[in-house]
C-alpha distance (Angstrom), angle and dihedral (degrees) to the residues before:
residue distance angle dihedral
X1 . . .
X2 4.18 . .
X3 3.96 113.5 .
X4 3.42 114.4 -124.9
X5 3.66 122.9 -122.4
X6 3.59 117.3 -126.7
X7 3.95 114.2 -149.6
X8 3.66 115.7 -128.4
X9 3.84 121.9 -97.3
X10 3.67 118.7 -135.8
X11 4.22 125.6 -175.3
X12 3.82 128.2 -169.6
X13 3.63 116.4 -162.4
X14 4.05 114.5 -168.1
X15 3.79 114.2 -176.6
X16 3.68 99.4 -141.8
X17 4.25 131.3 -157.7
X18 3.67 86.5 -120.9
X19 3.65 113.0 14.8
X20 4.29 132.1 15.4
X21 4.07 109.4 -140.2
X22 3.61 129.8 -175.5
X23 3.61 120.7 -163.0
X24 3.66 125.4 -169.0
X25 4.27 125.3 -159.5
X26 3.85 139.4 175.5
X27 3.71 117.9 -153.0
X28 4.01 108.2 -130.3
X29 3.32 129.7 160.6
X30 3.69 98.7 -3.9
X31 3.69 90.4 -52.8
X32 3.56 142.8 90.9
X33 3.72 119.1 -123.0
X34 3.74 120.0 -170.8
X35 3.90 111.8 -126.1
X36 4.23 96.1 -178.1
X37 3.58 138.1 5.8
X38 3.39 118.2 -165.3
X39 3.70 131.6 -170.5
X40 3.61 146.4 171.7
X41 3.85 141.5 169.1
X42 3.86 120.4 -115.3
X43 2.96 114.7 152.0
X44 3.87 99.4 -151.2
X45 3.66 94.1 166.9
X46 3.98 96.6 54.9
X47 4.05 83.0 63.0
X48 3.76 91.4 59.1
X49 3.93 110.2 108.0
X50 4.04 125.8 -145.4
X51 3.83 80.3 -89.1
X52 3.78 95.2 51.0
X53 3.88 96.7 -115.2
X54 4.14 114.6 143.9
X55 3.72 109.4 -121.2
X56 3.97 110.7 -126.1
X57 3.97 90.7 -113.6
X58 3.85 91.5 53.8
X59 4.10 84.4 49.3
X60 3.71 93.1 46.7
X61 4.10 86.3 51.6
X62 3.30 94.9 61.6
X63 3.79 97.3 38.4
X64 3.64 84.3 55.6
X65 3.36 102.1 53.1
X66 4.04 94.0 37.8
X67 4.25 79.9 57.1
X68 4.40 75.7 69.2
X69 3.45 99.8 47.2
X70 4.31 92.9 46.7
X71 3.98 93.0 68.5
X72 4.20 83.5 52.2
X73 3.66 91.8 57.2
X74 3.53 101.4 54.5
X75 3.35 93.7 77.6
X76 3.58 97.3 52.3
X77 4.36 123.6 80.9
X78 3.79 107.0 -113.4
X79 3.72 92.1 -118.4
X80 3.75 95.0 68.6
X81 3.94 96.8 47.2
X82 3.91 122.9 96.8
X83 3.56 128.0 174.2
X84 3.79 127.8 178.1
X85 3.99 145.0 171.4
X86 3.29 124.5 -123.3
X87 3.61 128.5 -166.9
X88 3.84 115.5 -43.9
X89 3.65 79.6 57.8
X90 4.02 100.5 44.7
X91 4.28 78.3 68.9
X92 3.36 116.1 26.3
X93 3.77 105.0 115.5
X94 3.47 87.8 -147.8
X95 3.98 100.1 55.7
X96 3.92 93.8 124.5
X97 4.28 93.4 59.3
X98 4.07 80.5 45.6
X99 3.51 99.9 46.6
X100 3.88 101.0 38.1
X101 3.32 92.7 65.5
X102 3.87 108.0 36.8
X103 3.85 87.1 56.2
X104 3.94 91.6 53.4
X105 3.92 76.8 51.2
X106 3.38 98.3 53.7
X107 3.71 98.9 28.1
X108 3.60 96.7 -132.9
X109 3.99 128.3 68.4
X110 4.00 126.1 -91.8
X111 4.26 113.3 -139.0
X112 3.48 107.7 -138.1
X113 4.06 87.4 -140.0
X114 3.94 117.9 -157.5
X115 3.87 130.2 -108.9
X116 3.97 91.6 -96.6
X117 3.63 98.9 40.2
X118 3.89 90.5 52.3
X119 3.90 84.8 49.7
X120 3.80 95.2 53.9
X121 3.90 93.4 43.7
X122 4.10 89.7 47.0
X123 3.97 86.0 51.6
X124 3.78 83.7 44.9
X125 3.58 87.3 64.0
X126 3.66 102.2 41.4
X127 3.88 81.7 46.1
X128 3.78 103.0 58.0
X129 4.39 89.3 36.8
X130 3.61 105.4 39.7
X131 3.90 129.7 73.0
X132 4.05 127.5 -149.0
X133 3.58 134.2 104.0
X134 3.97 131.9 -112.0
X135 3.74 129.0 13.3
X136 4.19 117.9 -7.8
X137 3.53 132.3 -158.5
X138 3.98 108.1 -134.0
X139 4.19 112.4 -154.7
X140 3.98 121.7 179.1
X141 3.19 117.2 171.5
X142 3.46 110.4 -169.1
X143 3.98 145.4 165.4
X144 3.92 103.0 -73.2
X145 4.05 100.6 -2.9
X146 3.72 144.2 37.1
X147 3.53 119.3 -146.8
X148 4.24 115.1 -161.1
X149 4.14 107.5 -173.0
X150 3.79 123.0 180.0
X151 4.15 105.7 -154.0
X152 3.93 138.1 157.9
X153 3.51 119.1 -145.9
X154 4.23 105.5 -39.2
X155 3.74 88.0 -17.3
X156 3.82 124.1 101.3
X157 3.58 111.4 -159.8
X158 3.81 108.8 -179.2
X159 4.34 116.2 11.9
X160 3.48 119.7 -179.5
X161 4.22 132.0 172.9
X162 3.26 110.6 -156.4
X163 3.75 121.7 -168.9
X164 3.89 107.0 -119.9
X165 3.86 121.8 90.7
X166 3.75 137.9 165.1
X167 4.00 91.5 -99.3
X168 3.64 93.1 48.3
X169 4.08 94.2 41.4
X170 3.33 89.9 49.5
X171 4.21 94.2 57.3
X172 3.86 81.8 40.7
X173 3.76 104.9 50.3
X174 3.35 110.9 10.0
X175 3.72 101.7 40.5
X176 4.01 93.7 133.1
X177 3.46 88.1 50.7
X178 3.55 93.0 -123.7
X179 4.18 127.8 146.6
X180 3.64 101.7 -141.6
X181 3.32 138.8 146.0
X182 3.46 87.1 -117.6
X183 3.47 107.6 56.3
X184 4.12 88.2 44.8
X185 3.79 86.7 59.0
X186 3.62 95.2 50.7
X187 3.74 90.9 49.5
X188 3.84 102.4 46.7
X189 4.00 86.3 44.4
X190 4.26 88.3 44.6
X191 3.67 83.5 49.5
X192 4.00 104.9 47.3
X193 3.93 84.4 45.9
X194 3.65 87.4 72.0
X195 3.14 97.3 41.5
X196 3.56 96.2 49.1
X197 4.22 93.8 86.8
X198 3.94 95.6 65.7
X199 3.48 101.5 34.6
X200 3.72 92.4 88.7
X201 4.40 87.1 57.3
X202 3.99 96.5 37.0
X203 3.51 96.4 49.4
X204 4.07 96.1 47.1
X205 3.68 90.6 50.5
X206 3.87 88.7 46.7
X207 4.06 121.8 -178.9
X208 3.75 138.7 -135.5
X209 3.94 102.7 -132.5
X210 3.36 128.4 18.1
X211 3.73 124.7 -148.9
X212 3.86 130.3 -170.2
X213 3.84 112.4 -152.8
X214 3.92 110.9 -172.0
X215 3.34 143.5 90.9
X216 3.89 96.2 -93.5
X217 3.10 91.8 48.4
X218 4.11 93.9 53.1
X219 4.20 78.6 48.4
X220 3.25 90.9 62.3
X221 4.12 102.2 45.4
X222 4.02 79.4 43.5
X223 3.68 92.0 56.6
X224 3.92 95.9 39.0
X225 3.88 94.1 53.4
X226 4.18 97.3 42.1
X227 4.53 78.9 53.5
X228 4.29 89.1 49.0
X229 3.51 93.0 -102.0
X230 4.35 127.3 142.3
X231 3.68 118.6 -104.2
X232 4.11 88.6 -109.7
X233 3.72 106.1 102.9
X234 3.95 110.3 -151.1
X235 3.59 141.1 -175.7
X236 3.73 91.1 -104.1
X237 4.10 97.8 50.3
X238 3.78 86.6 51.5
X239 3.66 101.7 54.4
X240 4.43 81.4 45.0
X241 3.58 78.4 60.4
X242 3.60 99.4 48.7
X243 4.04 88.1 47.0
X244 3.87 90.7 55.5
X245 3.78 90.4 39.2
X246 4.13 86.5 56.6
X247 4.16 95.5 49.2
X248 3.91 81.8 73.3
X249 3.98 106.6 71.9
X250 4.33 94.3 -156.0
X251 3.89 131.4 29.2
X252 3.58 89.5 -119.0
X253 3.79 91.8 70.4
X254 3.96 94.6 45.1
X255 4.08 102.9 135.9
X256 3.61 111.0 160.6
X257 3.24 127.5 157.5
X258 3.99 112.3 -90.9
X259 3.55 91.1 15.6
X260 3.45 119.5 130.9
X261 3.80 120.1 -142.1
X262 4.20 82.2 -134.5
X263 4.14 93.4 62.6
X264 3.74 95.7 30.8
X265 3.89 100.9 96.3
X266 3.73 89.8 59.5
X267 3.57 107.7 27.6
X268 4.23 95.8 97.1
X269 3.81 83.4 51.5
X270 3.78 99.0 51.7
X271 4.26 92.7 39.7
X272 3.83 85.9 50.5
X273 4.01 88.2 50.9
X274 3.56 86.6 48.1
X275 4.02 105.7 42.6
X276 4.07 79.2 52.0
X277 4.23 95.2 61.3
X278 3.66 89.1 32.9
X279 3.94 83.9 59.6
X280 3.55 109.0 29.1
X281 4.29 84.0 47.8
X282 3.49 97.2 41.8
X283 3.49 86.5 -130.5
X284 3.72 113.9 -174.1
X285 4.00 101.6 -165.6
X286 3.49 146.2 -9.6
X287 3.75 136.8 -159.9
X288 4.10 128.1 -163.7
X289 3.64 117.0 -95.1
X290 3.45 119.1 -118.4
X291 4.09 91.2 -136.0
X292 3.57 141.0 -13.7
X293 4.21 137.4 176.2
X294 3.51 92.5 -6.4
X295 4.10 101.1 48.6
X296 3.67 86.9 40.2
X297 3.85 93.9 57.0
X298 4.11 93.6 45.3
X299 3.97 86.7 42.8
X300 3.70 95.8 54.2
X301 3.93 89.0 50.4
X302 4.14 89.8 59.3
X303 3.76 100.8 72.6
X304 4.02 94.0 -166.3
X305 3.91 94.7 61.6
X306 3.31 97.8 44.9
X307 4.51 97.3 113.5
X308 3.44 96.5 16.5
X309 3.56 122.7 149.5
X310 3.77 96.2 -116.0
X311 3.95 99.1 -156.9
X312 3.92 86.0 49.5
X313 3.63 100.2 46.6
X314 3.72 96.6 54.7
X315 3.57 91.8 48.4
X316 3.69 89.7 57.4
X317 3.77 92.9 37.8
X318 3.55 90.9 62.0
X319 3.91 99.0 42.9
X320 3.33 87.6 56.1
X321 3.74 98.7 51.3
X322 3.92 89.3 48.2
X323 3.76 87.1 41.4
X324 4.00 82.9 -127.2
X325 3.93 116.7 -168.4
X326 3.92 94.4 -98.8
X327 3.87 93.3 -178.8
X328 4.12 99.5 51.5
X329 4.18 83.9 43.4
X330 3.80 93.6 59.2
X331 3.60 88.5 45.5
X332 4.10 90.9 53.7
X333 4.29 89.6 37.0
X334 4.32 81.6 52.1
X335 3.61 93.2 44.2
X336 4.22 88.1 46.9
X337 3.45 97.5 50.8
X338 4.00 89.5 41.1
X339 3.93 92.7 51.6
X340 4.30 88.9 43.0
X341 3.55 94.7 53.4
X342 4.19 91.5 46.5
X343 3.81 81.8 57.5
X344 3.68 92.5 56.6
X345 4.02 137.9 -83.9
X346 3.50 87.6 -93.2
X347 4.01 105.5 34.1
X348 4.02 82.9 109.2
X349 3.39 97.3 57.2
X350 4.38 99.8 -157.3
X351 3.53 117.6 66.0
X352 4.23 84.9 -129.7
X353 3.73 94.7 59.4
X354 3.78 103.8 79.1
X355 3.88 92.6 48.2
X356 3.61 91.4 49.7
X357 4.09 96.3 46.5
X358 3.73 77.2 46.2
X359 4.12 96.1 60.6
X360 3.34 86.1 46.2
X361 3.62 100.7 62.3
X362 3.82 81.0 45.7
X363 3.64 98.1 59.4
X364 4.17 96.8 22.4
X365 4.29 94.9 119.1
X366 3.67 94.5 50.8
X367 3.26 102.1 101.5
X368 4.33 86.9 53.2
X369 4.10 82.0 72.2
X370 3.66 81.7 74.7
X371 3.66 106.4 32.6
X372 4.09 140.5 -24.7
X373 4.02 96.7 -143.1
X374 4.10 95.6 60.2
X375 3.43 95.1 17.5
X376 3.73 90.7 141.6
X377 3.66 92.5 46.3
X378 4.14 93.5 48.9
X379 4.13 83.4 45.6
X380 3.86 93.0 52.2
X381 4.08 86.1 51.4
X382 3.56 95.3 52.2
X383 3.77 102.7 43.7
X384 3.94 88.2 55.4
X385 3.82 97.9 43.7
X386 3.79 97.7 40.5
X387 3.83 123.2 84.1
X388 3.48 118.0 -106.4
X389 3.53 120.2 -178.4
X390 3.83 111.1 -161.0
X391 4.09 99.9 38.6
X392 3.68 128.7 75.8
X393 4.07 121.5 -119.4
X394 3.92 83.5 -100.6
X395 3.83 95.7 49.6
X396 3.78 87.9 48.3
X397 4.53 89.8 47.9
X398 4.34 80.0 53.1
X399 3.52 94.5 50.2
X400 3.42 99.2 48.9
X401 3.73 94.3 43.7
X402 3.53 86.4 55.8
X403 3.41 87.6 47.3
X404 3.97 96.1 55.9
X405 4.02 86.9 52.7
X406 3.51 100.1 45.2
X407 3.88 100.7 101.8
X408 3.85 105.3 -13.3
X409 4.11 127.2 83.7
X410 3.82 105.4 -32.0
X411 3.97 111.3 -114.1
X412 3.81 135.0 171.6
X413 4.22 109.1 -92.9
X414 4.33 111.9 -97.7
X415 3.91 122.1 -121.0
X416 3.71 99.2 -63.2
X417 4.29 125.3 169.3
X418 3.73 108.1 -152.6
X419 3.38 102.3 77.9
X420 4.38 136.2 7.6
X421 3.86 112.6 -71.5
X422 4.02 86.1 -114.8
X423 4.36 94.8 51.7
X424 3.99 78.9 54.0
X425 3.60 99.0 55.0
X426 3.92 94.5 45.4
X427 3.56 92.8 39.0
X428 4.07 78.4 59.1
X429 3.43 99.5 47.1
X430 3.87 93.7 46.2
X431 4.28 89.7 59.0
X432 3.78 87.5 49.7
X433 3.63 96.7 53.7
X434 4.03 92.6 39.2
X435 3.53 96.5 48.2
X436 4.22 92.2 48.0
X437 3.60 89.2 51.0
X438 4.17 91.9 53.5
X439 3.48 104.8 46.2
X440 3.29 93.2 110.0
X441 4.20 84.9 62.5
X442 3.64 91.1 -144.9
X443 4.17 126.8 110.1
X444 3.93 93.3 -158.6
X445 3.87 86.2 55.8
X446 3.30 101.7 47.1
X447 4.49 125.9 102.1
X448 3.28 129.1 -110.6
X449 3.76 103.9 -119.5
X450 3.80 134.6 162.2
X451 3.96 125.9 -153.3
X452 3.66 126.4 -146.9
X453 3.78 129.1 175.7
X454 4.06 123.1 -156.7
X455 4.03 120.1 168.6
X456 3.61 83.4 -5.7
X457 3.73 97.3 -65.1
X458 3.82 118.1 133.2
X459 3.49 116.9 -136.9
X460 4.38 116.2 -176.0
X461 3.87 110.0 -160.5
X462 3.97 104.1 -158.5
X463 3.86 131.7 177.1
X464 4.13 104.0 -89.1
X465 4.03 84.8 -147.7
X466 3.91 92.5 51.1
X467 4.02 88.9 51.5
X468 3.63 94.3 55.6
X469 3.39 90.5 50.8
X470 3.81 97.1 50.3
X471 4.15 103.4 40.7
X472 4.22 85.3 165.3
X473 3.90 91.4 56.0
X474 4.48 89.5 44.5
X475 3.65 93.2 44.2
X476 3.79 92.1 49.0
X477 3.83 87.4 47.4
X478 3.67 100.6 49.5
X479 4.23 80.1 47.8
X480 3.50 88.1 53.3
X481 3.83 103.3 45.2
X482 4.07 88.4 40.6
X483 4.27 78.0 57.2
X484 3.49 97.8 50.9
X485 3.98 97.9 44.5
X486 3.84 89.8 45.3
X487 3.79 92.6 73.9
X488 4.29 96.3 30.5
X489 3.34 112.1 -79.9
X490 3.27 111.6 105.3
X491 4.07 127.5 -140.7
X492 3.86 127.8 -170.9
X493 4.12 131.9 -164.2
X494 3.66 109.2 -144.4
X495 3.51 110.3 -169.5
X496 3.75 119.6 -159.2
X497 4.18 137.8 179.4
X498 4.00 102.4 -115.5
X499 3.85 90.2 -138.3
């Protein structure tokens, strides 16, 4: 009988200003996948005095809930643990009472890390689980510091900690716990004051995305979805968040829609933080992360992900865990991006599009692992429940609505936020074609054909010999093109004598 082979476990710890999280990961199949996240809220830098001493009942809250994470990290080799303090600790004058007895807790020592080496870890993170190309724009906004990074690819180029946080803002600003305009002033001002020193570096280097990767900012993409709002936060939806914040008079009374009762105390504090960089930067937009401190400690422990391409590996993580037909998908990806460019460089109007139509031609038969009949159905399911590091929760909705269309009853593409309504519907109509024109999962079998678009109606020029010799292939064509037209978007089959 074969042994199996366990995969590794891995857990990151991060002692936070507001809240202490463990996560826990196995590395399978190139990938990480997260077996436990734990979380609770302490507080720790709410017990810090005006001389920066941790009151004994903030200590004993984060003993407490350390005496939860200990029974986890039995389990675990010692090797693949790391635990470290962020900044409640990085102050506290105190830190030695704190720390001699949570490692006697935990049986195995927490590194009080420094503001920059948190900020290179946390753009570890976002590294390793977000996609994009060129220079990002890192924000965390946590408890007692903020750390803005500037990185491409693996490489951080500028990492700064500042000390301001939502925990700390909050005691600062909004210590009467009132919502006025007032106290939001004070705050954004407080805020761009210390930001003011590296605006001059940050804003010369400059950056092509910018992501936010804390829990505010998850808060706030929370709250903007559950109101029918896109996952892009902007300038605009955050100061319609501060106006709703301000129709309640005390913090106590905060109900907005989305809002959890959990993030409400500081979630004026972190949106004033954030309203601050979004002006002082001129930042136009900003998507979630897909991980931060905690991904970037558990991804620096797995040597053989360490300058991965993160869209790429999960792509290949997951065909191998379907056991996907990698061969016949790069012939439908080559045929995609063959077809696209036909069409014209700029026929999919965002730069994002073709690299998205592209995973899904990677990933298009996983939903046949489950069943044939509603394999498009069973493929939409999985692409939104899985975890895909690299795409954003409205990348992931496209793909699987692409997904559900790809062979099944053609139907017009749903409201959808990662690309325009009219990239979607091409991007559609390209898989259709690319997929009819493969069946036969062969490149030596396949036509020579050539796409061109005019008015935004699709005409396919295909050999007139190669047709007769492949009725299935013209039958499914003329199907497909009677589809297409039936709902206004018209598709033509040119035939033509390959000389």
């Amino acid at each position: 009988m074969k042994s199996s082979t366990i995969s590794p476990m891995y857990a990151a710890i991060d002692l936070g200003s507001n809240s202490f999280h463990m996560l826990v990961v196995r590395h399978i199949n190139g990938s990480v996948q997260t077996m436990a996240k734990i979380k609770r809220k302490v507080r720790l830098a709410a017990g810090l005095d005006k001389n920066n001493t941790l009151s004994h009942e903030a200590m004993q809250r984060g003993w407490d809930c350390l005496s939860l994470f200990a029974e986890r990290l039995q389990d675990i080799p010692v090797e693949n643990i790391r635990i470290v303090g962020t900044a409640a600790l990085r102050v506290a004058t105190n830190v030695d009472v704190f720390l001699e007895k949570a490692n006697q807790i935990l049986g195995h020592d927490i590194n009080v890390i420094e503001g920059e080496e948190e900020a290179r870890m946390i753009y570890q993170g976002v590294a390793h689980t977000s996609g994009g190309n060129g220079r990002r724009l890192v924000v965390d906004i946590g408890g007692a510091s903020t750390e803005l990074i500037i990185g491409d690819g693996f490489e951080a180029q500028a990492l700064t900690s500042l000390k301001m946080g939502c925990v700390t803002w909050l005691e600062g600003y909004f210590k009467d716990r009132a919502l006025t305009k007032n106290n939001f002033d004070a705050a954004i001002t407080g805020a761009k004051e210390t930001l003011a020193p590296i605006l001059q570096q940050y804003t010369g280097l400059g950056w092509q995305t910018c992501v936010g990767a804390s829990g505010t900012v998850q808060a706030l993409q929370e709250i903007m979805l559950a109101q029918g709002m896109d996952e892009v936060i902007t300038l605009a939806k955050l100061k319609r968040l501060q106006k709703q914040a301000m129709l309640y008079e005390h913090l106590e009374e905060l109900d907005i829609d989305g809002l959890t009762l959990e993030r409400a105390l500081v979630f004026p504090s972190g949106l004033s933080i954030l309203i601050a960089i979004f002006e002082l930067l001129n930042i136009d937009s900003m998507t979630l992360a897909g991980g931060a401190l905690r991904e970037g400690l558990c991804y620096g422990m797995i040597e053989a992900l360490q300058y991965d391409e993160v869209c790429k590996r999960t792509i290949s993580s997951i065909q191998q865990r379907y056991q996907l037909d990698t061969d016949y998908a790069q012939q439908v990806t080559n045929l995609v991006e063959q077809l696209v460019a036909q069409c014209g460089d700029d026929w999919l109007i965002e730069p994002q599009a073709l690299p998205l139509l592209k995973a899904a031609s990677q990933l298009h038969e996983i939903g046949m692992c489950i069943d044939y009949k509603k394999g498009g159905e069973h493929s939409a399911y999985l692409i939104n429940a899985l975890d895909l590091p690299g795409y954003t929760r409205a990348q992931k909705h496209l793909l699987g609505e692409l997904l559900r269309r790809y062979r099944e009853q053609f139907s017009a593409m749903p409201n959808q936020h990662a690309v325009s309504d009219l990239s979607a519907q091409r991007m559609l109509r390209i898989l259709r074609l690319a997929l009819i024109l493969t069946h036969r999962r062969d490149v030596s079998l396949a036509p020579v054909v050539t796409l061109s678009e005019k008015d935004d109606v699709l005409s396919l020029a295909i050999d007139k010999q190669w047709l007769a010799e492949n009725p299935l292939t013209r039958a499914e064509l003329e199907i497909e093109a009677d589809k297409q037209t039936n709902i206004g978007l018209d598709l033509v089959i040119d035939v033509f004598r390959d000389e």
